[in-house]
NUNUFI-537698 format. One record per residue: x, y, z of N, C-alpha, C, CB in turn; residue number from 1; residue in one letter. Coordinates in nm, 3 decimals, always signed. Glycine has a CB too. Layout:
residues N
n_east  n_north  n_up  ca_east  ca_north  ca_up  c_east  c_north  c_up  cb_east  cb_north  cb_up  i  aa
X  Y  Z  X  Y  Z  X  Y  Z  X  Y  Z  NUM  A
...
***
This chain:
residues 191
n_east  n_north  n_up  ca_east  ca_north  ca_up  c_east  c_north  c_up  cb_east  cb_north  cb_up  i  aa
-18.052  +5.185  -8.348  -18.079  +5.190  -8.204  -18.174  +5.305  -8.169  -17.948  +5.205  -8.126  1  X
-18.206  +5.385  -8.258  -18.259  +5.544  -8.220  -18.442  +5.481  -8.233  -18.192  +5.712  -8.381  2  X
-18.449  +5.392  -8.281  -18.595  +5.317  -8.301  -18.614  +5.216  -8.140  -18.586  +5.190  -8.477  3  X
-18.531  +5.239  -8.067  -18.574  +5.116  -7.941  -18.546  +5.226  -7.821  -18.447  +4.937  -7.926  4  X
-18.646  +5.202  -7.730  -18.705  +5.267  -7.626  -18.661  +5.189  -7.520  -18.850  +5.283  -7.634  5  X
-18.577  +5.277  -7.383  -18.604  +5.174  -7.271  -18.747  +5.252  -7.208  -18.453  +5.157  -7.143  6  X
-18.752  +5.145  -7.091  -18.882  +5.209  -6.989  -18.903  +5.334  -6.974  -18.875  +5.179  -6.853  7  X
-18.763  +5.376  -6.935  -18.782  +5.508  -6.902  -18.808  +5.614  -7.066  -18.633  +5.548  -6.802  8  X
-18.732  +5.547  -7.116  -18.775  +5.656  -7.250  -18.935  +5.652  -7.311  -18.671  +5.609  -7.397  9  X
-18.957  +5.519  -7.286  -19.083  +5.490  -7.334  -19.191  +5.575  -7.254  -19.107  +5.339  -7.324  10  X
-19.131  +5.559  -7.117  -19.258  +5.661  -7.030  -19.264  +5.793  -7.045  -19.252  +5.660  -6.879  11  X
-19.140  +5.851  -7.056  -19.127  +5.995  -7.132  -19.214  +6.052  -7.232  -19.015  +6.001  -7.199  12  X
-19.193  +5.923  -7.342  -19.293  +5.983  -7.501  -19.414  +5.992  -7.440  -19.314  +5.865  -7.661  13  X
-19.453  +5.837  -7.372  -19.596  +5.818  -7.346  -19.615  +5.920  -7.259  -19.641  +5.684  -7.291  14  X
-19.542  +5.990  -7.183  -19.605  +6.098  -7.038  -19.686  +6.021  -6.953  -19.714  +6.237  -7.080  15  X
-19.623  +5.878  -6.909  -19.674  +5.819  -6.809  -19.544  +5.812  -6.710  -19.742  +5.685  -6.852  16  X
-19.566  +5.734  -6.590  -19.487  +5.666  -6.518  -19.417  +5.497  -6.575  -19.572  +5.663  -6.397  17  X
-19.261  +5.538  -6.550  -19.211  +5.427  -6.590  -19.232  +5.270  -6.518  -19.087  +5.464  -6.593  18  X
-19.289  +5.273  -6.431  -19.376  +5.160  -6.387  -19.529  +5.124  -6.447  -19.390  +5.185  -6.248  19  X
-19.588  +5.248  -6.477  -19.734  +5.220  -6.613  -19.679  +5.179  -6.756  -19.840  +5.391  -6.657  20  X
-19.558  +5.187  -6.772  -19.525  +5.136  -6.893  -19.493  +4.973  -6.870  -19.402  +5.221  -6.951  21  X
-19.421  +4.892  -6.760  -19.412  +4.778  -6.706  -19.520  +4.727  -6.716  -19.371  +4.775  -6.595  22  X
-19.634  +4.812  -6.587  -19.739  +4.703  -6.592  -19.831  +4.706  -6.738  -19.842  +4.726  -6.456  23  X
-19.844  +4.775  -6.845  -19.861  +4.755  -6.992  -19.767  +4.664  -7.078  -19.854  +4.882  -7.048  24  X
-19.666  +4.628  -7.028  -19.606  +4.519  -7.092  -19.612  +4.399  -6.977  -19.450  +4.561  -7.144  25  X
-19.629  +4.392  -6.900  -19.675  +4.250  -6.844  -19.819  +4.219  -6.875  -19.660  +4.241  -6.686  26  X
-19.895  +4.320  -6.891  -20.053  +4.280  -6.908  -20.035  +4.228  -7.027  -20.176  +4.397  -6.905  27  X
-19.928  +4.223  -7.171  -19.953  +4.198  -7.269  -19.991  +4.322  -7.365  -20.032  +4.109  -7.248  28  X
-20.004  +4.434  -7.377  -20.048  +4.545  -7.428  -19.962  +4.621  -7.526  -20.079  +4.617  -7.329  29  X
-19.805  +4.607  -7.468  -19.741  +4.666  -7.524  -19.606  +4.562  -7.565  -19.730  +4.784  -7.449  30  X
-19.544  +4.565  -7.710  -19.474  +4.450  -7.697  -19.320  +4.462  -7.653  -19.486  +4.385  -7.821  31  X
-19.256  +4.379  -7.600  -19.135  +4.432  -7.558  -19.012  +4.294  -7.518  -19.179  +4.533  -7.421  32  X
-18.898  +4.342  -7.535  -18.825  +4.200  -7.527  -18.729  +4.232  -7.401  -18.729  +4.153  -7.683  33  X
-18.654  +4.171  -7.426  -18.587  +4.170  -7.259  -18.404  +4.191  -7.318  -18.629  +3.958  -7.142  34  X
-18.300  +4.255  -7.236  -18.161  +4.234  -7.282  -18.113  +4.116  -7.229  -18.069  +4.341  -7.246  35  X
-18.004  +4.111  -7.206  -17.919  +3.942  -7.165  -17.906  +4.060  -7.003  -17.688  +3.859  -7.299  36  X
-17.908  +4.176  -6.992  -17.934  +4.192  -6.875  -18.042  +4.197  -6.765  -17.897  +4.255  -6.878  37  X
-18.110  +4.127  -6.847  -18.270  +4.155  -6.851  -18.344  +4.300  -6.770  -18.338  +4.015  -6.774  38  X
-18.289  +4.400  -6.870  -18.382  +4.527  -6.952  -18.489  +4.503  -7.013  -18.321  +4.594  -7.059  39  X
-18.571  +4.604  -7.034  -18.676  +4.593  -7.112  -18.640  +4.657  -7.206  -18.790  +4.627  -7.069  40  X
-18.649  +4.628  -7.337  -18.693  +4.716  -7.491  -18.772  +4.714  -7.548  -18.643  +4.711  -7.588  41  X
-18.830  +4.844  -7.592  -18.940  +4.870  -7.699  -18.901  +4.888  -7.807  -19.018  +4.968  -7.685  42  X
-18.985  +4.887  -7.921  -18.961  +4.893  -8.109  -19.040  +5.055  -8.086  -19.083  +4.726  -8.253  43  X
-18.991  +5.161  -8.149  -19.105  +5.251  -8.103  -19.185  +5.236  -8.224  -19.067  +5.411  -8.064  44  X
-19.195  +5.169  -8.334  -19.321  +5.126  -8.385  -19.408  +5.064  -8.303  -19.308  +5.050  -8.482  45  X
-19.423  +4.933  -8.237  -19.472  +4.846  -8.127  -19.522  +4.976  -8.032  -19.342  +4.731  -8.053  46  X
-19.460  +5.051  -7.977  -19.520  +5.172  -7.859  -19.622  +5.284  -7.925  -19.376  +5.273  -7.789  47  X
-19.565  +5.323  -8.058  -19.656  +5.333  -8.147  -19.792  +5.298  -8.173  -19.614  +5.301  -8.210  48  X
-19.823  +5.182  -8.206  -19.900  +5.143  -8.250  -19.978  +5.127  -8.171  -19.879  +5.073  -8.308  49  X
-19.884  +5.118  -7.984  -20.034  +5.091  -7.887  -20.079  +5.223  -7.882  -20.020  +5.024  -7.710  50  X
-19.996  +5.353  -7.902  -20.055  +5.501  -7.862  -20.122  +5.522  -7.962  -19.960  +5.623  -7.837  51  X
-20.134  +5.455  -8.047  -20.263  +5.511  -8.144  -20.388  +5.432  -8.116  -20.232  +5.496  -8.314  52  X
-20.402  +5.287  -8.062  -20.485  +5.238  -8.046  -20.574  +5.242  -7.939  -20.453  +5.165  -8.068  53  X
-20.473  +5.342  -7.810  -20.550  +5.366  -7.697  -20.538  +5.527  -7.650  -20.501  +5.264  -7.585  54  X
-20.524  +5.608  -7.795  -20.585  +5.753  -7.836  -20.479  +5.843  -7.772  -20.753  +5.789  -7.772  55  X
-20.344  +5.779  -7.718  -20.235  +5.859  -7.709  -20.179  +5.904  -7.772  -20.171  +5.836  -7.673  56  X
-20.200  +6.078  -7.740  -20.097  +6.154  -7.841  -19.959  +6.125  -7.911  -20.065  +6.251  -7.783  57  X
-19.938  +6.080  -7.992  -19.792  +6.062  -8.030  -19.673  +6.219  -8.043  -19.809  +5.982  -8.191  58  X
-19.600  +6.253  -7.971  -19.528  +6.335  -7.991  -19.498  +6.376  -8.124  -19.444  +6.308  -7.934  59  X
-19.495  +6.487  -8.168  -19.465  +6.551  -8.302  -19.313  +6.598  -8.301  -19.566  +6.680  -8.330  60  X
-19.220  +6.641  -8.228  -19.093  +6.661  -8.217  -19.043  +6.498  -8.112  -19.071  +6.835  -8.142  61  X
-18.930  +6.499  -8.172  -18.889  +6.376  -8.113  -18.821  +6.386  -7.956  -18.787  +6.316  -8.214  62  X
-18.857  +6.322  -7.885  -18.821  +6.321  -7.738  -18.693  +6.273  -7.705  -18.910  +6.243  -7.664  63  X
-18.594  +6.323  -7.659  -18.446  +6.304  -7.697  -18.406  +6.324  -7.515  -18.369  +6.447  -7.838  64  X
-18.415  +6.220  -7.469  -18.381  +6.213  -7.327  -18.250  +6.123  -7.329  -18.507  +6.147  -7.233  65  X
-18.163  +6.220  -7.301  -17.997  +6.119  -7.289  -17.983  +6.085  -7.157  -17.835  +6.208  -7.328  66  X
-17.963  +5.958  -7.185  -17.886  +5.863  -7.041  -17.814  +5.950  -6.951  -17.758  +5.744  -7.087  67  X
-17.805  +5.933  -6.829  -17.725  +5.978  -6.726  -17.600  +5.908  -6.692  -17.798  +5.982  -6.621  68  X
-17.487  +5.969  -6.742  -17.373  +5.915  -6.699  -17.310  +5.861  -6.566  -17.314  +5.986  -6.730  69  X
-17.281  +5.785  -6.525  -17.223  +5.789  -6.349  -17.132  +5.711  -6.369  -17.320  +5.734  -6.209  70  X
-16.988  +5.797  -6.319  -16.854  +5.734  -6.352  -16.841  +5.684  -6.189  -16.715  +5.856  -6.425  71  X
-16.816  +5.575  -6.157  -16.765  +5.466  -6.036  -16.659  +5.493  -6.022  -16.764  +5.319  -6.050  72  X
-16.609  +5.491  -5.941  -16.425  +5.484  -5.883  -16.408  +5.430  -5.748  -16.342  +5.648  -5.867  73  X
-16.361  +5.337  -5.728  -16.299  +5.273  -5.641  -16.219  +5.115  -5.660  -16.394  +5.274  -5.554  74  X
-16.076  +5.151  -5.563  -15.965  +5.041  -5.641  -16.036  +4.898  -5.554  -15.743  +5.080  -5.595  75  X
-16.179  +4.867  -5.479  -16.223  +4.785  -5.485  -16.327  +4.719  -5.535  -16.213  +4.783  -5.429  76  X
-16.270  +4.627  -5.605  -16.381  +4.561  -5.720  -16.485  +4.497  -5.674  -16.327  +4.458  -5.811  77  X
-16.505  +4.505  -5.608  -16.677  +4.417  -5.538  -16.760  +4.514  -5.516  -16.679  +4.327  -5.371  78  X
-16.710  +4.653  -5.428  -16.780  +4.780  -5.420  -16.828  +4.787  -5.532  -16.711  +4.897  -5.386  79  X
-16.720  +4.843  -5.625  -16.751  +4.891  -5.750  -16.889  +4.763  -5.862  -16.569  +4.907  -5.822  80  X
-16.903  +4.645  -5.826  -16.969  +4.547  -5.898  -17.105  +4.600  -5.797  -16.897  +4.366  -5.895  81  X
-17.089  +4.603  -5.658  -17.216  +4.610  -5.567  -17.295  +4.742  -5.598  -17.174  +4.608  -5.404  82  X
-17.188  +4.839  -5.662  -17.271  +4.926  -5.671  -17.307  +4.942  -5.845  -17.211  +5.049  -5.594  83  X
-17.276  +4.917  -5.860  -17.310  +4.889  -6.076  -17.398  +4.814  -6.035  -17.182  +4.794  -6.221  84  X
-17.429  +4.685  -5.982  -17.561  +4.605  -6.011  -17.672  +4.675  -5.937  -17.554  +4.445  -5.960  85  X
-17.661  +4.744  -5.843  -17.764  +4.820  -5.771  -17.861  +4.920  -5.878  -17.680  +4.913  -5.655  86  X
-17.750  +4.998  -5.919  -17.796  +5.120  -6.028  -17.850  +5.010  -6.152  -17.635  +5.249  -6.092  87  X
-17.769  +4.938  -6.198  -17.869  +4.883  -6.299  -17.996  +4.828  -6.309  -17.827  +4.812  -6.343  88  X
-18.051  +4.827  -6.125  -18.154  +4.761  -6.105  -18.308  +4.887  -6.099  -18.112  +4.671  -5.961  89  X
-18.230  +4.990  -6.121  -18.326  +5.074  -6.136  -18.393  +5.130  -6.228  -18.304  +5.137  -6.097  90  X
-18.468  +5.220  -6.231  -18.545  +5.181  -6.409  -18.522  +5.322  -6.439  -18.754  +5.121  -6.436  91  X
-18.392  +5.424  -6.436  -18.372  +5.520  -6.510  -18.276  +5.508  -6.595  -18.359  +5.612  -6.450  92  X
-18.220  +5.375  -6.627  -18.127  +5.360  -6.703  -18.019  +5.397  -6.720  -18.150  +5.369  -6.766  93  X
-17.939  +5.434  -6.579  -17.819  +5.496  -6.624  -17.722  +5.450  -6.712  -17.759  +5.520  -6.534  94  X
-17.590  +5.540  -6.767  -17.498  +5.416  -6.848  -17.390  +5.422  -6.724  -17.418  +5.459  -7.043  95  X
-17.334  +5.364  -6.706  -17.192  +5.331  -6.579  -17.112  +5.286  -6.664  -17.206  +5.206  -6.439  96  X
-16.979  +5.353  -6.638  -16.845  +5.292  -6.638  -16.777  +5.279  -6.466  -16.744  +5.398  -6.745  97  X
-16.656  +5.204  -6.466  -16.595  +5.236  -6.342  -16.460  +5.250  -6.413  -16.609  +5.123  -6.212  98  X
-16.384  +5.323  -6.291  -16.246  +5.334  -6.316  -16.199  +5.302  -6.115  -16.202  +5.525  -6.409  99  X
-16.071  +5.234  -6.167  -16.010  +5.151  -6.004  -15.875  +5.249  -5.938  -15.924  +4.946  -6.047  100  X
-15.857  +5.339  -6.006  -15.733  +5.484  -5.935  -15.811  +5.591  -5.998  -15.524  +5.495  -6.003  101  X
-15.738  +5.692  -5.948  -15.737  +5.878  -5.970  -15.684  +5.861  -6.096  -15.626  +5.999  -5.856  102  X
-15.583  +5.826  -6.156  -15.560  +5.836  -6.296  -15.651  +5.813  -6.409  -15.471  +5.765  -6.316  103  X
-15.720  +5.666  -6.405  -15.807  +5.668  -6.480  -15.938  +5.726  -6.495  -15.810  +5.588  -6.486  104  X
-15.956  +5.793  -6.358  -16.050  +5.853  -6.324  -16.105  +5.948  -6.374  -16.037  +5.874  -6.245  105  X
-15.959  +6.062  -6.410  -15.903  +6.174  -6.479  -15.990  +6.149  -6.591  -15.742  +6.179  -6.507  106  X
-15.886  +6.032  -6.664  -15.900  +6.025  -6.791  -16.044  +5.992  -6.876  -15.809  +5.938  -6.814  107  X
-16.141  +5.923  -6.776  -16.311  +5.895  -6.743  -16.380  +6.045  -6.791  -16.349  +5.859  -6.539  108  X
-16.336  +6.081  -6.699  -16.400  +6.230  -6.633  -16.368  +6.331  -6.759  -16.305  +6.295  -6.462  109  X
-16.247  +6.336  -6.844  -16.246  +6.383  -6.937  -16.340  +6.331  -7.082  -16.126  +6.386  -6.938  110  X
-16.310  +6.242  -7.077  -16.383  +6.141  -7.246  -16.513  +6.075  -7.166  -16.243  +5.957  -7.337  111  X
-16.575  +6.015  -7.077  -16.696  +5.987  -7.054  -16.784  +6.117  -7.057  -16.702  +5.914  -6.933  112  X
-16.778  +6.234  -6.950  -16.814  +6.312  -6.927  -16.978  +6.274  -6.823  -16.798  +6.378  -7.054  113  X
-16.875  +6.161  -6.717  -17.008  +6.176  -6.650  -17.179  +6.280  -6.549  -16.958  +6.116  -6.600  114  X
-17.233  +6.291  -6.534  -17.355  +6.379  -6.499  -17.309  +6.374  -6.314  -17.544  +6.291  -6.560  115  X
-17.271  +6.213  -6.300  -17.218  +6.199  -6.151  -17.107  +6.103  -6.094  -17.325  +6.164  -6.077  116  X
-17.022  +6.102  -6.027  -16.903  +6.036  -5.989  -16.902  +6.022  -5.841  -16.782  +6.108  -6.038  117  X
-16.953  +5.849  -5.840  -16.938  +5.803  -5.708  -16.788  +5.783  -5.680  -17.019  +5.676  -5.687  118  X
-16.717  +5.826  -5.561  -16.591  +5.826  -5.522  -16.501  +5.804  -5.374  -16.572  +5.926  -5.565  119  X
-16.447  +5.713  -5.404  -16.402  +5.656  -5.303  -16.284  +5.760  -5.272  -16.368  +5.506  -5.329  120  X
-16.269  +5.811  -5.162  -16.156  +5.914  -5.125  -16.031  +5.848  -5.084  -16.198  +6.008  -5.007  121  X
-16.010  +5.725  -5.064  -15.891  +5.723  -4.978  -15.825  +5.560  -5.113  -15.943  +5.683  -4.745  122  X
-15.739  +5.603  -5.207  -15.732  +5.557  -5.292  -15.569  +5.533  -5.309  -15.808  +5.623  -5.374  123  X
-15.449  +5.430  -5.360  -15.331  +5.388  -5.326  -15.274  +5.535  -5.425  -15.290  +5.206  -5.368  124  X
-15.324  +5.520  -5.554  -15.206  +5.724  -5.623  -15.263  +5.810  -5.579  -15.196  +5.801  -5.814  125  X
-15.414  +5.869  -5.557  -15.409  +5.960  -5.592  -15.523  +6.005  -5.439  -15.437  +5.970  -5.757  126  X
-15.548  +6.110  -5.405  -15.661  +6.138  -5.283  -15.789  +6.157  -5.373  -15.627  +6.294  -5.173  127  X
-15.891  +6.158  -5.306  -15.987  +6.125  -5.301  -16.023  +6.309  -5.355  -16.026  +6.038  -5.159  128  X
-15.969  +6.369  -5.206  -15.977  +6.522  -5.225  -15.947  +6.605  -5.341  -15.905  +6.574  -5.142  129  X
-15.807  +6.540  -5.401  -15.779  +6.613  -5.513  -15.880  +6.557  -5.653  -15.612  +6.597  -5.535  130  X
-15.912  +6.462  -5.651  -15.985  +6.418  -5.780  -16.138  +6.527  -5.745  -16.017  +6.205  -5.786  131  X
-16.192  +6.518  -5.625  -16.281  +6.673  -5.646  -16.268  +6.816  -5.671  -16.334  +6.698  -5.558  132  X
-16.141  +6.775  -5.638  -16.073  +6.961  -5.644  -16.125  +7.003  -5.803  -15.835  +6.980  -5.634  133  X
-16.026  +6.893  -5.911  -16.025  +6.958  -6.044  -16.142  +6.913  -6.095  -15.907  +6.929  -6.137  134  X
-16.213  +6.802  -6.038  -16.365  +6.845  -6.110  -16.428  +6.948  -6.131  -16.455  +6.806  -6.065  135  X
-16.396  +7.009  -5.998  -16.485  +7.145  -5.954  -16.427  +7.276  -6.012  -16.486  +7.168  -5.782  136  X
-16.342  +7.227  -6.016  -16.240  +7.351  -6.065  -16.230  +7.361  -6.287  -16.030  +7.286  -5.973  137  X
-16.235  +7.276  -6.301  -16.274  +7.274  -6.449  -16.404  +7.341  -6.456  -16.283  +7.126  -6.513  138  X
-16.404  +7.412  -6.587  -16.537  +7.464  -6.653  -16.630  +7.396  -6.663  -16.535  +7.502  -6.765  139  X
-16.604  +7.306  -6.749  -16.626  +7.199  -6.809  -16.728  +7.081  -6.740  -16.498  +7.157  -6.833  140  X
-16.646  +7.061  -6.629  -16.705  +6.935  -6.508  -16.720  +7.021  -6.386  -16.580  +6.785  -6.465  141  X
-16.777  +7.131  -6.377  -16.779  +7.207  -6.253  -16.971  +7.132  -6.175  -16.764  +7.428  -6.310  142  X
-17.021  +7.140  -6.316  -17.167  +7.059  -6.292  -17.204  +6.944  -6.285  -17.242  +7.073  -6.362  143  X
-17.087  +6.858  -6.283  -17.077  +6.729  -6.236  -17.110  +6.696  -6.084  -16.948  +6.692  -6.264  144  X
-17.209  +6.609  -6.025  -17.226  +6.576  -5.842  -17.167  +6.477  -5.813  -17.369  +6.545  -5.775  145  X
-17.088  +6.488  -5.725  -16.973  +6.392  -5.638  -17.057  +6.301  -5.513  -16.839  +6.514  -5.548  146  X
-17.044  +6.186  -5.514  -17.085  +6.123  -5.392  -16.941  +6.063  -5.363  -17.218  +6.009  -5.406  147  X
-16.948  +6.114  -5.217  -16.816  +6.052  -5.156  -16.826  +5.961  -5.063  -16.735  +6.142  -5.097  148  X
-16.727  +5.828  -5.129  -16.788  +5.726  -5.005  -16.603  +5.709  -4.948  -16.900  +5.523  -5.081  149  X
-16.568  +5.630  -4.788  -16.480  +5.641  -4.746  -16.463  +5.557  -4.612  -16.468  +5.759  -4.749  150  X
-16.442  +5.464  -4.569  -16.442  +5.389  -4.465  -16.423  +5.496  -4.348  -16.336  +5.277  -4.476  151  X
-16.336  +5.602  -4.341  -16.254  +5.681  -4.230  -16.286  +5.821  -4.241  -16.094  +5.665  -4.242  152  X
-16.488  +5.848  -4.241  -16.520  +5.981  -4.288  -16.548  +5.964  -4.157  -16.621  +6.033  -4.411  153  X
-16.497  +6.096  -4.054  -16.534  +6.171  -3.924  -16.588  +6.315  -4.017  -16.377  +6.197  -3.793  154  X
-16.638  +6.385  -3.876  -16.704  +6.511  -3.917  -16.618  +6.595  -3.993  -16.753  +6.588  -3.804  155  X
-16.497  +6.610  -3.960  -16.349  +6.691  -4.017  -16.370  +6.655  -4.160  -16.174  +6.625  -3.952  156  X
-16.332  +6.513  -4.213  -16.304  +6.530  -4.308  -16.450  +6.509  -4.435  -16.186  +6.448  -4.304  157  X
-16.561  +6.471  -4.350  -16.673  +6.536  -4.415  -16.697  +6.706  -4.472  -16.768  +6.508  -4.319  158  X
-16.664  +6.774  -4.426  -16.632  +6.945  -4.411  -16.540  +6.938  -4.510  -16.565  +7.020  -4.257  159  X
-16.441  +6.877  -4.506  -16.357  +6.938  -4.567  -16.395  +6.846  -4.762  -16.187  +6.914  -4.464  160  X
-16.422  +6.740  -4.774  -16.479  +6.680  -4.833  -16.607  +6.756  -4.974  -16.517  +6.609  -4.720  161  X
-16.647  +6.844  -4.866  -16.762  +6.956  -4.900  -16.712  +7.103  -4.919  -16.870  +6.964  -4.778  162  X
-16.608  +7.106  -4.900  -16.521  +7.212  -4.927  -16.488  +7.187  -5.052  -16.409  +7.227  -4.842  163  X
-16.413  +7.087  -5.113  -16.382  +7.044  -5.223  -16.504  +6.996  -5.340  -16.297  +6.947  -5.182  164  X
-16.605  +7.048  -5.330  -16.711  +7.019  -5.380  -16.786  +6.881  -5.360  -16.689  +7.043  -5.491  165  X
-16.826  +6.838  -5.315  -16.881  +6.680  -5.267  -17.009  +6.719  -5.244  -16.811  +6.598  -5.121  166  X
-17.128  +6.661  -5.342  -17.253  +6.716  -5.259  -17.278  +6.627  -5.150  -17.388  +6.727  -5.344  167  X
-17.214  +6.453  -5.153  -17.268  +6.420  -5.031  -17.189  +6.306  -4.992  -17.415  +6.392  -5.034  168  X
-17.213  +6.278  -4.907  -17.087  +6.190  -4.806  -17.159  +6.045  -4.776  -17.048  +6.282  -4.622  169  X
-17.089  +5.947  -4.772  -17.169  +5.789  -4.706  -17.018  +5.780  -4.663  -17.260  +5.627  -4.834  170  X
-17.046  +5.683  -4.555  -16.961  +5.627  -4.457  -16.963  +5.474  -4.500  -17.013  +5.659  -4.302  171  X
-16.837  +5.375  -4.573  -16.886  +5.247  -4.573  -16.884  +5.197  -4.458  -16.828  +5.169  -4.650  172  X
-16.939  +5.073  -4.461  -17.026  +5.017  -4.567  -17.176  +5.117  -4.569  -17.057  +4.838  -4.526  173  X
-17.208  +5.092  -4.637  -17.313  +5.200  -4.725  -17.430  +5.171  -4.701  -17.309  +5.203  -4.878  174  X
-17.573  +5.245  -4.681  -17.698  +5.180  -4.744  -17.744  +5.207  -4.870  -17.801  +5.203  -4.674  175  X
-17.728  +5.071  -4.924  -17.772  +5.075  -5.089  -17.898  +5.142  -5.156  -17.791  +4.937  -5.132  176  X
-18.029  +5.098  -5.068  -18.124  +5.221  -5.084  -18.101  +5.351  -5.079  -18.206  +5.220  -5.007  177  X
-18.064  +5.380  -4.985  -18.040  +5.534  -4.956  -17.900  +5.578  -5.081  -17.983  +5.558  -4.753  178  X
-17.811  +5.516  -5.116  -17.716  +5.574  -5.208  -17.823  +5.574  -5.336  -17.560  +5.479  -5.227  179  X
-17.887  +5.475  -5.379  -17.922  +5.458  -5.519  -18.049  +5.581  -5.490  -17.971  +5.271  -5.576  180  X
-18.154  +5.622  -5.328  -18.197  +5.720  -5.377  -18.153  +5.857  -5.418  -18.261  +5.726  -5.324  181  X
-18.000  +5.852  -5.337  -17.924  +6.011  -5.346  -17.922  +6.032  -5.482  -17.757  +6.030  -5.285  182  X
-17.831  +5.904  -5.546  -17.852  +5.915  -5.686  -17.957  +5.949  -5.763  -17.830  +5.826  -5.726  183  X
-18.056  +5.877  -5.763  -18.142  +5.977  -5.855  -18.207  +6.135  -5.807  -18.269  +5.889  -5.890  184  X
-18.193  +6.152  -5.666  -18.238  +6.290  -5.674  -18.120  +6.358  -5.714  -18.298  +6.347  -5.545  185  X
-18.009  +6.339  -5.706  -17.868  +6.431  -5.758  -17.857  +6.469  -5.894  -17.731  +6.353  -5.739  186  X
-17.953  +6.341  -5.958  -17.943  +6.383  -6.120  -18.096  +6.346  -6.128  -17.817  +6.283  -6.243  187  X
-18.176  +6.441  -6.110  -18.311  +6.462  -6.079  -18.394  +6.414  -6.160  -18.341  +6.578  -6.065  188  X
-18.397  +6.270  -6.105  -18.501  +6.214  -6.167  -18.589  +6.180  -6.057  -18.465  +6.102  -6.253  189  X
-18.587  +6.201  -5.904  -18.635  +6.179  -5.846  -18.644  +6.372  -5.781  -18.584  +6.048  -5.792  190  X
-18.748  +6.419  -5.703  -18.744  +6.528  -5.605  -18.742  +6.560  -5.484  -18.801  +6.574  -5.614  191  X
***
């Protein structure tokens, strides 16, 4: 697997934009296949072979850009599907898991070790509040960014929300643009 490139990795080596790497594989230029999710993949021989043919430097140390984790939580499963297909539609490749309570959430947050944790606060075991508390409060996951989403966010419990470390708050129902851009500027792939 360490030989196949997504977009975004591919635009990295190349030091282009991950949309100049698209439109080089739709023109035909660069070769590339598709997943059953329909992703794009490169051979980095195939990406190779076009950076030598159109006088691009090939990197001499290997470019080692790891996926961005984003652990999901919420005990509703359509949210949680609406917002996994959103992020997958974007071309930084995150990896997503979800978890549907605070317990498994825990247990996510320990062995995934996500970069960010979208979170539903008002959940049947566990609060919303306390699953930020010990993020924040661990060493470990203190650099983890919280998006908090919540049908019943007033100004109060926004504040207090942000007290508990939350960099940012949505009110459902949500705008999907605007969450998927928070997301990437939170784990800065966007500025």
């Amino acid at each position: 697997m360490d030989d196949i490139f997504t977009v975004f990795q591919a635009s990295k080596y190349c030091n282009v934009s991950p949309k100049t790497i698209i439109n080089w594989i739709e023109a035909g230029h660069i070769i590339a296949y598709k997943t059953v999710g329909g992703h794009r993949r490169i051979k980095k021989s195939d990406l190779e072979d076009f950076m030598r043919k159109q006088g691009i430097p090939i990197p001499q140390e290997e470019v080692v850009d790891e996926r961005k984790r984003i652990l999901i939580v919420d005990d509703d499963a359509i949210i949680v599907e609406t917002i996994v297909q959103a992020l997958e539609e974007e071309q930084y490749d995150y990896e997503l898991i979800s978890a549907a309570d605070g317990f498994e959430a825990g247990i996510q947050v320990n062995h995934f070790r996500p970069h960010l944790v979208i979170l539903d606060i008002m959940m049947p075991d566990i609060k919303g509040y306390e699953v930020c508390r010990k993020i924040k409060s661990n060493e470990e996951t203190k650099d983890t960014k919280i998006i908090v989403l919540s049908a019943y966010l007033d100004d109060e419990k926004f504040k207090k929300m942000r007290e508990y470390g939350a960099d940012l708050c949505f009110s459902k129902p949500f705008p999907l643009p605007q969450l998927k851009e928070e997301v990437a500027r939170l784990l800065g792939m966007i500025q």
